[in-house]
N, C-alpha and C positions, 0 to 999 in steps of 0.2 A: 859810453852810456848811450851814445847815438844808435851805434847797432845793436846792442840792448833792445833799446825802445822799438825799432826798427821791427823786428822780432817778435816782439808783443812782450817780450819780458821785463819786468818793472825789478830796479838793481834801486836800494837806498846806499849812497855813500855812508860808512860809520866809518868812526874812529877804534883804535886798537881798545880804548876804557870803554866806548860806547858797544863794541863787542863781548867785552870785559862781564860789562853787565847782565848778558844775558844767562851768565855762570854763577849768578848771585846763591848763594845758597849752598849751591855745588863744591866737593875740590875738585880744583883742576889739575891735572896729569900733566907732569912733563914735555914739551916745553913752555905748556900756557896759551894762551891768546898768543900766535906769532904769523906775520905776513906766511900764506900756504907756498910760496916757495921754497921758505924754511923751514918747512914743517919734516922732519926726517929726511932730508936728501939724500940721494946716492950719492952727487956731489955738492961742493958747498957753492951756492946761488956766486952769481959776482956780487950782486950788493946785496945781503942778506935782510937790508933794511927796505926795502921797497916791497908795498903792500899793495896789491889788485884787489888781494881777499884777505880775510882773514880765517885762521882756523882753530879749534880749539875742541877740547874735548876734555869732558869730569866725568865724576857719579857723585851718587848723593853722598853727603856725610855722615 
């Protein structure tokens, strides 16, 4: 976050539901809200569960 700010870029921490949310409405494609390391890999992450970012992608219903 330090060099974020450093930067001048402004990063808000959310959670996987608080990213969740901004799909409201939406469906969401395969594999969902999931930490961007795990998002499609060529290989699979060492910890698939550790999240920097999150990523996520729908259309409308």
């Amino acid at each position: 976050m330090a060099a974020a700010e450093a930067a001048g870029v402004t990063l808000v921490p959310r959670t996987q539901a608080e990213v969740g949310e901004f799909f409201t409405g939406l469906e969401l494609i395969d594999p969902g809200v999931t930490p961007v390391l795990s998002w499609r890999p060529d290989t699979p992450p060492a910890d698939p569960r550790v999240a920097y970012y999150w990523a996520g992608i729908a259309r409308r219903a």
